[in-house]
C-alpha positions, -999 to 999 in steps of 0.1 A, spaced: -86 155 -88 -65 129 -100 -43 100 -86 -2 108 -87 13 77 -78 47 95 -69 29 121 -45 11 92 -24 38 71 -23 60 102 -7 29 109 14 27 77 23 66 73 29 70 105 53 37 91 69 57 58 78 80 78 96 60 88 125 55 54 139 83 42 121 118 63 131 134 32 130 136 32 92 152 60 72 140 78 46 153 57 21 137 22 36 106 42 45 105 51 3 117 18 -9 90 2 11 62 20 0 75 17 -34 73 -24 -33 38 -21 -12 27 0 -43 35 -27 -68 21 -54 -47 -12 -33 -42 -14 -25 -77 -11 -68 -82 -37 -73 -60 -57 -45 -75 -49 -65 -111 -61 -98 -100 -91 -84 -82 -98 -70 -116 -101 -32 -113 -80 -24 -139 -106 -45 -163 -130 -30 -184 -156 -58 -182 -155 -52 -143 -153 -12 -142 -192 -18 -146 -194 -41 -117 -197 -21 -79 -158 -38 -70 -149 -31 -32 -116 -30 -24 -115 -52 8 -86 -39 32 -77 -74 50 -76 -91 18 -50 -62 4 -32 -70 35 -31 -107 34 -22 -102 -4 10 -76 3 20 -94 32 26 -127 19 43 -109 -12 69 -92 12 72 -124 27 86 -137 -7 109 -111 -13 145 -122 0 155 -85 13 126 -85 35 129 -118 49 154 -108 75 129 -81 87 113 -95 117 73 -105 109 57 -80 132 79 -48 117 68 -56 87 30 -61 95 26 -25 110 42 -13 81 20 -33 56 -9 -19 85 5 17 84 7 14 45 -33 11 40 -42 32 63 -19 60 50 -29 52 17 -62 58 28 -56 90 41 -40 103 11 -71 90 -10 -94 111 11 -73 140 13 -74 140 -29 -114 133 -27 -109 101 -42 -131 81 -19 -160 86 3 -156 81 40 
């Protein structure tokens, strides 16, 4: 099975919601939207969308991703008025959803 992009990011989204009410739907989206993009940066630099390192055995390590999304969410100005810890769960909640969804699509071993 393949990767859709759109269908994890809404599974990731409603996901969000459980420990999140806070948030609506909209926040919940455009946060796992902006996660996305700074995952698939990290992913970039880390070089799994390179050719050359598609031979290599690349792990994806889950406290650098977070380190790596955090501090970008930290740079954007609309999240800056979030306070830290909100958006640490979320970043938290974010891989582990994401996760999820990759295992419910057979996409990675457990």
């Amino acid at each position: 099975m393949d990767f859709n992009k759109q269908e994890a990011i809404l599974f990731i989204s409603k996901g969000l919601g459980v420990n999140h009410s806070q948030l609506d739907e909209n926040e919940r989206q455009a946060f796992t939207q902006r996660a996305f993009t700074f995952d698939e940066a990290y992913m970039t630099e880390m070089g799994f969308y390179d050719e050359e390192e598609l031979d290599e055995d690349l792990t994806y390590d889950e406290e650098d991703a977070f380190n790596y999304i955090l501090g970008e969410f930290y740079k954007t100005r609309e999240y800056r008025k979030w306070k830290d810890a909100l958006i640490e769960d979320l970043v938290d909640d974010y891989l582990e959803l994401k996760y999820d969804y990759l295992i419910s699509k057979n996409l990675v071993e457990e």
